[in-house]
VOFI-659659 format. One line per 10 residues: for each residue z negated, x negated, y negated of C-alpha. Coordinates in pm, 1 decimal, padded with zeros to 6 digits. Each point is the difference from the previous one (the first is absolute). Last residue first. Layout:
<atoms>
Z,X,Y; ...
</atoms>
This chain:
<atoms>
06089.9,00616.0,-00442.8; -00187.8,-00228.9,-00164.3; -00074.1,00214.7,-00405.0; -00180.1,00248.4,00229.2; -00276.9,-00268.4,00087.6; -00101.4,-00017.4,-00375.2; -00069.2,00364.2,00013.3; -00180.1,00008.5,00295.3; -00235.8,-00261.3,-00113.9; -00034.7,00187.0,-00303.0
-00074.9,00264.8,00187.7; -00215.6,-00177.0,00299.8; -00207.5,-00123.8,-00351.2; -00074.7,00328.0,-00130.0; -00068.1,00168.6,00347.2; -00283.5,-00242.8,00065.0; -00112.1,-00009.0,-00353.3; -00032.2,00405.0,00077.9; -00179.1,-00043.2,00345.8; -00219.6,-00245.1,-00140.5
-00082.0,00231.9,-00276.7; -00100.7,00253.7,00242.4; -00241.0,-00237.7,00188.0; -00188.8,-00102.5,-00341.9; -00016.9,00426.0,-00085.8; -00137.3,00074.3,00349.4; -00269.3,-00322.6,00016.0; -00103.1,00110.4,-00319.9; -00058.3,00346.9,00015.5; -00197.0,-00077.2,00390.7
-00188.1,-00278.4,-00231.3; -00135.5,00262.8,-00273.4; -00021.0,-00225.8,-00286.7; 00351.8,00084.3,-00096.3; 00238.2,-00255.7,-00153.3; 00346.2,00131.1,-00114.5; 00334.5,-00139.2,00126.0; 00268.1,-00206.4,-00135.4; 00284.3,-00171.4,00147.9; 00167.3,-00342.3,00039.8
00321.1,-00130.1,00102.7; 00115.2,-00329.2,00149.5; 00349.8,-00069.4,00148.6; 00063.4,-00306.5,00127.9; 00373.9,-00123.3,00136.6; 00287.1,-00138.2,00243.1; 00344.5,00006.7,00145.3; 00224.3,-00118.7,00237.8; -00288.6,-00167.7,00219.1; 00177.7,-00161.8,00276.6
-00073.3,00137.0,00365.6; 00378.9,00033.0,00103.1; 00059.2,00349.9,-00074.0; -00174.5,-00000.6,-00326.3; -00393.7,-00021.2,-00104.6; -00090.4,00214.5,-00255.1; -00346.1,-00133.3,-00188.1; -00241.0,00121.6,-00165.8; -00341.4,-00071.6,-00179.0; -00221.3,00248.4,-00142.8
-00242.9,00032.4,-00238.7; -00295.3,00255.8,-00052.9; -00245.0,00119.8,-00292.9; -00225.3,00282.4,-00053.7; -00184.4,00034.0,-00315.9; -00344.2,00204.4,-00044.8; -00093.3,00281.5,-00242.2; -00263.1,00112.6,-00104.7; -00309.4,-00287.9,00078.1; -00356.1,00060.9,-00230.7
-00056.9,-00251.2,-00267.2; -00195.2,00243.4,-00225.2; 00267.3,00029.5,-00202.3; 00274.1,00086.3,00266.3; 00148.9,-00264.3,00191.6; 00402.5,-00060.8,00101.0; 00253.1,-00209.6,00248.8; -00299.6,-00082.0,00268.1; 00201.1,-00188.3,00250.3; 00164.2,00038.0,00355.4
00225.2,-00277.5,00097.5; 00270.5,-00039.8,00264.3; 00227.5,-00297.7,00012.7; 00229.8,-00133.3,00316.6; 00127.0,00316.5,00145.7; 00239.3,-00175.5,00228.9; 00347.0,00169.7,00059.2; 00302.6,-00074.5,00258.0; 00306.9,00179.4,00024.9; 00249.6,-00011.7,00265.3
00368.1,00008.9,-00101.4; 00262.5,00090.1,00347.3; -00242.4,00226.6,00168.0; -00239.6,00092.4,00274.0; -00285.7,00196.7,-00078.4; -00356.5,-00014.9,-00206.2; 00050.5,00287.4,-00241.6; 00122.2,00054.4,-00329.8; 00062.6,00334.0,-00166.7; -00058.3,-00086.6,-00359.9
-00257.4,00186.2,-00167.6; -00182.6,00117.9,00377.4; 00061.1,-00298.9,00250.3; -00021.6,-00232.7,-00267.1; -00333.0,00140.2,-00120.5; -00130.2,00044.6,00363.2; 00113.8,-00411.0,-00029.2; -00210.3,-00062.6,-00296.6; -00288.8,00247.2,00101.1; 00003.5,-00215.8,00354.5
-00014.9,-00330.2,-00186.3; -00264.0,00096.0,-00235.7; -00279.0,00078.7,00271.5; -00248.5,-00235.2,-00085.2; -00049.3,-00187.0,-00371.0; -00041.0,-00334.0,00126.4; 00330.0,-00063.0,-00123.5; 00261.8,-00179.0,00220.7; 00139.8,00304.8,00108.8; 00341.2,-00019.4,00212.4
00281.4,00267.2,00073.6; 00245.5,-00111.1,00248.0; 00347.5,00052.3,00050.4; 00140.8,00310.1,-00140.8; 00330.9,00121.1,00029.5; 00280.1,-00032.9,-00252.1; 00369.8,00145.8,00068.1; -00022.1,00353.1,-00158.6; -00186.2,-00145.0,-00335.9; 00201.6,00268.1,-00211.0
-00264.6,00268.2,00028.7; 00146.5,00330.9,-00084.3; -00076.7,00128.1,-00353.2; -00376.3,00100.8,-00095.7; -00100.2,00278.6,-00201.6; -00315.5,-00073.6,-00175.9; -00338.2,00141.4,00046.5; -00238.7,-00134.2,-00261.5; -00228.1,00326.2,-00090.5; 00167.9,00139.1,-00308.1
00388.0,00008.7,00108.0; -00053.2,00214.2,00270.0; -00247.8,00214.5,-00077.6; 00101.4,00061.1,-00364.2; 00371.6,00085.8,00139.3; -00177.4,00216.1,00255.5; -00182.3,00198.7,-00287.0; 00308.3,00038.9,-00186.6; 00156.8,00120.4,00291.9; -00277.3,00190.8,00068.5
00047.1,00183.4,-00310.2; 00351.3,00024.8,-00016.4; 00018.4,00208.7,00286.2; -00317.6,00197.5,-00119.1; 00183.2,00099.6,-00315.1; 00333.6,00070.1,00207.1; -00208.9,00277.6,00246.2; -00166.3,00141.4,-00344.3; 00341.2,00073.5,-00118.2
</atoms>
């Protein structure tokens, strides 16, 4: 009896665990026949291009090889803005934005299909700079991963 209450109890607890911090099951990627072409920044924020394709090698399991579909992206927006002040005017919260552009070139170099995505995210301010700095490069990450699966999503519908 107390072997079947403890059963249940994790399960409960791995049900909690699973559903309550954003993990979500994810069915086998349908973009078989796409590699990636280039990855370009034309932000002066640095470094986007690499977290956008370490995002597309991650969500959505593309990588720079030989195939029939080649996809291109340019990260072509990027902001980072105060979104909310307390009373006394101090920052709490700031906004993350980013836009892409992409584009899946075919087998003979014409563009078959095209698009922007832009998605935003919160994060809170610190006045510690390390806090910051750690909480501004984490939601990069995550608008990263937000846009490569929407991206990824849209590129399913090709195949």
């Amino acid at each position: 009896m107390i072997l079947a209450r403890k059963f249940c109890v994790l399960i409960i607890i791995g049900f909690f665990l699973v559903t309550g911090c954003g993990y979500r099951f994810v069915g086998a990627y349908s973009g078989e026949g796409f590699s990636l072409d280039y990855v370009k920044n034309t932000t002066h924020q640095p470094r986007l291009a690499a977290v956008i394709e370490d995002a597309l090698a991650e969500e959505a399991g593309l990588f720079r090889k030989e195939g029939q579909k080649k996809l291109a992206v340019v990260v072509d927006s990027f902001s980072d803005e105060t979104e909310s002040v307390s009373a006394a005017g101090t920052p709490l919260r700031q906004k993350l934005t980013m836009s892409i552009q992409w584009r899946v070139l075919g087998e003979l170099g014409d563009i078959s299909l095209n698009g922007k995505i832009n998605r935003s995210r919160t994060y809170p301010h610190f006045t510690d700079p390390v806090s910051l700095d750690w909480q501004r490069n984490a939601a990069i990450k995550m608008v990263a991963r937000d846009i490569v699966r929407e991206l990824s999503d849209q590129l399913g519908g090709l195949d």
